[in-house]
N, C-alpha and C positions, 0 to 999 in steps of 0.2 A: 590359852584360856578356852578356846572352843573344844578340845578334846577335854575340858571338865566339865562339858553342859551337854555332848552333843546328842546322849541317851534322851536328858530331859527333854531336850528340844525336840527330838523323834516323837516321845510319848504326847506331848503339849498339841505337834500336828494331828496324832492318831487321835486324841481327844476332841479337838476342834473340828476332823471330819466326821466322826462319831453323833458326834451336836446335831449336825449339815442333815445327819441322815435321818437325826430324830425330827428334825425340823420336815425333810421332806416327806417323811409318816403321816405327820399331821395333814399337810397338804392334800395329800392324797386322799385323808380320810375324809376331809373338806369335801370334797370334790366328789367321793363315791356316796356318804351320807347327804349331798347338797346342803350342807354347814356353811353358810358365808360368813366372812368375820364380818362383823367382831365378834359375832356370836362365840359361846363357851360350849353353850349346851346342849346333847342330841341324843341320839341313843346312846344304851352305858357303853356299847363297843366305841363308839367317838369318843365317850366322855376317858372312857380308861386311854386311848392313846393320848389323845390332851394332855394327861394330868401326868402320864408318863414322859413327856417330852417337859413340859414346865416343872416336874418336878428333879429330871436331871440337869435343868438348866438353870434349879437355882441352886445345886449341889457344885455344880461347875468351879464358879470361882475361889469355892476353899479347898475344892482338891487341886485345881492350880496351885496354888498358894501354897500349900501344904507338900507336892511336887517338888517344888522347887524348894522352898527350905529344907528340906531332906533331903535333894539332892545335894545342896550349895555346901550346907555346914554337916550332914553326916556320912552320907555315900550314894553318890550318884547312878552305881547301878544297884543297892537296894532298892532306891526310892524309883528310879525306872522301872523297875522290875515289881516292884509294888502297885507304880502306876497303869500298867497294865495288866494287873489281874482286878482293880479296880473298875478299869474300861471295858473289863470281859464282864465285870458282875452286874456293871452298869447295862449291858447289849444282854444280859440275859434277863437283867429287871424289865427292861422295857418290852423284848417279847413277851415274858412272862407273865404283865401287867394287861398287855396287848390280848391276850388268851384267855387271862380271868385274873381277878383281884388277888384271891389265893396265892396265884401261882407269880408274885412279886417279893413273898416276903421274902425267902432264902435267899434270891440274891442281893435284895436289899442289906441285908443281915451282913453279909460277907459284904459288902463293898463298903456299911456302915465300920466295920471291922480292920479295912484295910486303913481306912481314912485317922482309924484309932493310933496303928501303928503308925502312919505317917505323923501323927501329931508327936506319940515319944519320940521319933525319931529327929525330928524339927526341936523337939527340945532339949534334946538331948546333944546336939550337935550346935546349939547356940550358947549351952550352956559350957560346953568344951572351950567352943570358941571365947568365951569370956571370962571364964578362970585362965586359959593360955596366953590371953592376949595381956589381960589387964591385970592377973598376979602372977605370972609365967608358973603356972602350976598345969600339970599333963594329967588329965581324971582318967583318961581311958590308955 
């Protein structure tokens, strides 16, 4: 069974460190702005890492999600391999965001794109999965 996950599970760490680093951005920014929490608001260079870190932290859960059920039910090293062009577009959003507003959309755009493919791909592999299982019919 582990040699059917063990891709995801690589990309799931790379992602999870990925978080740690946006997490320690903001930190940082805290710290060089003098930003205490709870505070949200400061100058726009603080406010654009902020909203860069909380905005790929609340994308997180459904590219997980979305990860795995494309790797489980369609192919584990598409959905691998998907998922780390996703984490590249994600580390480019955040520099990008980091720089200036502008310079976030393209990779927003691209990593909203990959998350598109991961969704056919999750359903398209669930659907497989439930015409084979429950009318032994092979779609693909």
């Amino acid at each position: 069974m582990l040699d059917q996950i063990h891709l995801l599970a690589a990309v799931t760490v790379l992602g999870v460190l990925e978080q740690a680093y946006f997490f320690l951005q903001v930190i940082y920014a805290r710290r060089l702005f003098g930003i205490s929490p709870p505070k949200t608001s400061g100058p726009p260079e603080f406010e654009r890492i902020f909203r860069a870190q909380v905005n790929s932290s609340e994308y997180f859960p459904f590219f997980l999600a979305l990860l795995w059920q494309a790797g489980l039910f369609f192919h584990q090293g598409l959905a691998a391999a998907l998922g780390l062009l996703y984490l590249y577009a994600r580390y480019c959003y955040f520099k990008g965001y980091k720089a200036s507003s502008s310079e976030r959309l393209t990779p927003i755009y691209l990593g909203s794109g990959v998350l598109w493919i991961l969704i056919a791909a999750s359903a398209l592999g669930i659907l497989r999965f439930f015409f084979s299982h429950y009318m032994g019919l092979n779609i693909l």
